[in-house]
KOLTOR-796624 format. One record per residue (C-alpha): residue in one letter; x, y, z. Coordinates in steps of 0.05 Angstrom, whole numbers, plus 5000, padded with zeros to 4 digits. Layout:
BEGIN
AXYZ
...
//
This chain:
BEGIN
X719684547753
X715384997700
X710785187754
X717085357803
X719485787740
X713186167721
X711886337794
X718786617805
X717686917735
X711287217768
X714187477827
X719487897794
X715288177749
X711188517795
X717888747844
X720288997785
X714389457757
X712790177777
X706990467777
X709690977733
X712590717666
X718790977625
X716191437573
X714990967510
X715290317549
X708589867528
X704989647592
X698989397611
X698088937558
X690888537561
X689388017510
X681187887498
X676187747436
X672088147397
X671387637343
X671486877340
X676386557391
X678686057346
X681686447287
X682587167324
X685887547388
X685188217405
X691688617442
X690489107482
X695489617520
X698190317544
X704190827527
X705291517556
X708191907499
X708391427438
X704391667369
X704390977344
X702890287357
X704089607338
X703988917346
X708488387314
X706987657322
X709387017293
X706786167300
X710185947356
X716485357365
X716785457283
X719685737232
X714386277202
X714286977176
X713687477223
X707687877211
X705088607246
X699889157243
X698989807257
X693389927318
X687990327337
X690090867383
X686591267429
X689391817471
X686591797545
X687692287605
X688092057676
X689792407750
X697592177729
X697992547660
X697192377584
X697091597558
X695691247497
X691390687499
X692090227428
X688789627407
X688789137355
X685188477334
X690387967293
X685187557239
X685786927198
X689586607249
X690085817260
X685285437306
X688585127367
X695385397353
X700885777393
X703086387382
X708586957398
X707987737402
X710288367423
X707489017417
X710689717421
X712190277370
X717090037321
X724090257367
X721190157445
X717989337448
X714389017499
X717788337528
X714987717482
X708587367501
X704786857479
X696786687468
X694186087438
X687886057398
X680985657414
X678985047379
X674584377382
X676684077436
X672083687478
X672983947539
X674484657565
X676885087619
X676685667647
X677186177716
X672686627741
X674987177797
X669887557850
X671788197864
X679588377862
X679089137894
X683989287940
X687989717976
X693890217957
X697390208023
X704689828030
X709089447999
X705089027952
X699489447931
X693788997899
X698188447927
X691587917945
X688287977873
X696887927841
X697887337885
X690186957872
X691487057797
X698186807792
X697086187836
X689786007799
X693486057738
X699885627762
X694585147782
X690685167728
X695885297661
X690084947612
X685885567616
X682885837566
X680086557586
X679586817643
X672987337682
X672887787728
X666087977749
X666188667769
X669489107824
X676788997790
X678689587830
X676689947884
X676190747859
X674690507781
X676091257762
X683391287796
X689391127751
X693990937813
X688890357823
X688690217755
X696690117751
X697189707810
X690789297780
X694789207718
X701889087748
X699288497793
X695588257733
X701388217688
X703987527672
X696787297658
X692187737626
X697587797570
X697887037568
X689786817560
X684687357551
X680487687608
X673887857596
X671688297639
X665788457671
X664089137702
X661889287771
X659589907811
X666090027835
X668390167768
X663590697765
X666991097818
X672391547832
X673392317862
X666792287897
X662792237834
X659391597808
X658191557721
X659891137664
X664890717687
X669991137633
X676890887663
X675190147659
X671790227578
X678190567556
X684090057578
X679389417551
X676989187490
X670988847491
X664988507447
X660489077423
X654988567402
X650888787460
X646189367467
X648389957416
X648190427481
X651090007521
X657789837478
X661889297516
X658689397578
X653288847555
X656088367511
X656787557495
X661087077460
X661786297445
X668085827474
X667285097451
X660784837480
X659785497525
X655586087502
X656986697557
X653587307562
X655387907603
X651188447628
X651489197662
X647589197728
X650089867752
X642590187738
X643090557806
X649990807795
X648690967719
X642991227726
X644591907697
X646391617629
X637991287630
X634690727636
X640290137626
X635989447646
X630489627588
X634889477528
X638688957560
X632588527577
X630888577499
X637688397475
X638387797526
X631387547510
X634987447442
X641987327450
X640586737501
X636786357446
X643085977425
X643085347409
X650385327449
X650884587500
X651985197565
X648085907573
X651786217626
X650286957653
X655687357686
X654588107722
X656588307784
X650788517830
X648387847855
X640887837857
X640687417924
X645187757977
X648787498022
X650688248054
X646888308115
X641988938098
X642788998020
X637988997978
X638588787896
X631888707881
X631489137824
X637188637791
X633188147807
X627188297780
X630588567712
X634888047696
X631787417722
X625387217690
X629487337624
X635986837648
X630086327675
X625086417613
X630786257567
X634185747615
X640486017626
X644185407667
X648585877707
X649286497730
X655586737759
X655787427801
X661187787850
X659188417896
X658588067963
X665487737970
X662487067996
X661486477964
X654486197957
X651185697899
X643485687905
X639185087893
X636285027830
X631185607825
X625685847773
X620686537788
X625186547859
X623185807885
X626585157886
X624884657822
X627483947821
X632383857757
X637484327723
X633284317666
X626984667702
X631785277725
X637885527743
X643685577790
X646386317808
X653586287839
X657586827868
X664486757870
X667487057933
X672687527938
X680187477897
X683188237929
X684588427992
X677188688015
X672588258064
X665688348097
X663788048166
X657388048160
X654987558105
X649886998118
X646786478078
X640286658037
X634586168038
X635386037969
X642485727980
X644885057978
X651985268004
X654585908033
X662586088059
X664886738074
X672786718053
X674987178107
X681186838121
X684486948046
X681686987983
X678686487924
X677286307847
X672885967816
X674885377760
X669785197714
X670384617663
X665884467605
X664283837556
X657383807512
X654783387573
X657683587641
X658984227667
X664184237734
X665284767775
X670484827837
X671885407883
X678185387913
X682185837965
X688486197944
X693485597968
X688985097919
X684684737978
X677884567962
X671485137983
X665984767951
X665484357885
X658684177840
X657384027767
X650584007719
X650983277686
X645083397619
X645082757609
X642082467675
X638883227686
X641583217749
X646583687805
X652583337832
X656983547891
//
């Protein structure tokens, strides 16, 4: 019955939302970290004409005080006029506890929402999205990536983050595809945090390709990364799971310099934690599956670093198929999980699709999701690491896990 209710809840909440707002009116509203996961939570969202912002939140299913801050804002011009973009990280809250908010500006409020914050539990979850960019056209713009979020999340209401690896939308400097982005989105993203991950498409827009300026200013990221590379590059720590994230958009970039240089440096240290599960996300996949693409140069950057400081899994997008290699270290195939590591890309969860994928050499399993889209659930204890790609309707793509203790894959 709770499922029945938050997917009618879902439903109506994207019938019901217009790309353009009424002046005042809060809207897409993004929870994510930039501090520690189990005492923080960083809010994130937009207004068209409001000079202030806040956020008010209280412990959940109690009686508590009611507590609020002012937040950052940041004035930001699009194709579709003047916004205000304002963020603001809540501190010193509880480990593994619920809570309620709102934001707004003191007279217009945002609908309540809740978030929960991380603690030590044993095991934990989370879901990982290919490439949502879609189309504009109809009814139901962005309707694949609103209806593969909602129904991963339905499935899946034990979540604790979810990723998007790159390609969110489909002209990243366009507000129109921004809104509809954000609109299918909503109902999630302001429930668990999304941290994204940017991909090429990000970096477009108008015929140009740049920094991808759209997609820094409506999230709030890590900047523990590169200094020049601020929350395009960054990593944090969930339970057992340390995650970093990196830019691979050096050929679309490449008027802003040389981006792989100081990223190799900063991964060569950041991937020396001690956490149970290294896992790499970006979104240019350095073993295609597109017929006639070449990432070679990601390749070449990124992977002797992720294999030299045994990084168990990579996860990348940019193909919209879903592949898992074997086990590989300096490009061949090594026996245990230990020796090297598995790179996954995780399919498609928009409306966008490619005919002409094919399996690499390097793969131990390939689908092309052609007829509807997928995530990807990944679960976590100190010991075992399970992963499961499913279609949009829940049924089963492929499933494999990493057991540490017996150094060994599973399927």
């Amino acid at each position: 019955m709770k499922g029945r209710k938050l997917k009618i809840k879902s439903i109506l909440l994207f019938m019901l939302t217009s790309f353009i707002i009424q002046a005042g009116q809060p809207d897409h509203i993004a929870l994510s970290w930039t501090g520690d996961p189990v005492t923080t939570m960083t809010v994130t969202w937009r207004s068209l004409d409001s000079a202030e912002g806040i956020v008010s939140w209280k412990e959940s299913g109690v009686t508590s005080e009611v507590k609020s801050m002012q937040a950052a804002g940041t004035g930001f011009y699009t194709g579709l006029g003047s916004e205000f973009i304002y963020s603001a990280e809540i501190r010193n809250l509880k480990p593994e506890t619920k809570y309620e908010y709102r934001v707004g500006d003191g007279k217009s409020w945002s609908s309540e929402h809740t978030f929960a914050t991380a603690g030590g539990r044993k095991a934990v979850k989370f879901l990982v999205f290919g490439d949502s960019q879609s189309g504009l056209s109809g009814s139901k713009p962005y309707g694949a990536w609103h209806d593969t979020v909602h129904n991963a999340y339905l499935a899946n209401p034990d979540a604790g983050f979810i990723m998007n690896v790159g390609d969110l939308v489909d002209e990243g400097q366009s507000a129109a595809h921004w809104n509809a982005w954000f609109n299918a989105a909503a109902g999630v993203i302001d429930e668990i945090p999304e941290m994204a991950v940017q991909g090429n498409h990000e970096t477009m827009g108008g015929g140009t390709r740049g920094r991808p300026v759209y997609f820094l200013s409506q999230f709030t990221l890590p900047e523990n990364g590169p200094s020049v590379l601020a929350e395009q590059a960054y990593s944090f720590d969930y339970g057992p799971l340390h995650i970093a994230v990196l830019d691979s958009q050096q050929t679309e970039e490449k008027k802003s310099g040389d981006i792989f240089t100081p990223q190799k440096a900063w991964l060569e240290s950041d991937l020396k934690s001690g956490a149970a599960w290294k896992i790499v996300v970006f979104h240019k996949n350095p073993y295609c599956l597109k017929r006639f693409r070449s990432t070679e140069d990601v390749r070449e950057a990124f992977c002797p670093v992720i294999e030299g400081r045994h990084a168990d899994l990579v996860i990348n997008g940019h193909d919209h198929g879903v592949a898992r290699t074997k086990v590989l270290r300096n490009g061949k195939a090594v026996e245990r999980p230990s020796q090297g590591t598995v790179y996954l890309t995780a399919g498609r969860s928009g409306g966008k699709i490619y005919g002409d994928l094919e399996k690499n050499s390097h793969d131990d399993f390939f689908f092309n999701p052609e007829d509807q889209p997928d995530y990807v659930v990944i679960t976590a204890t100190d010991a075992k690491l399970a992963v499961r790609i499913l279609k949009q309707d829940g049924s089963l793509i492929d499933s494999f896990g990493i057991d540490k203790e017996k150094d060994s894959l599973t399927n």
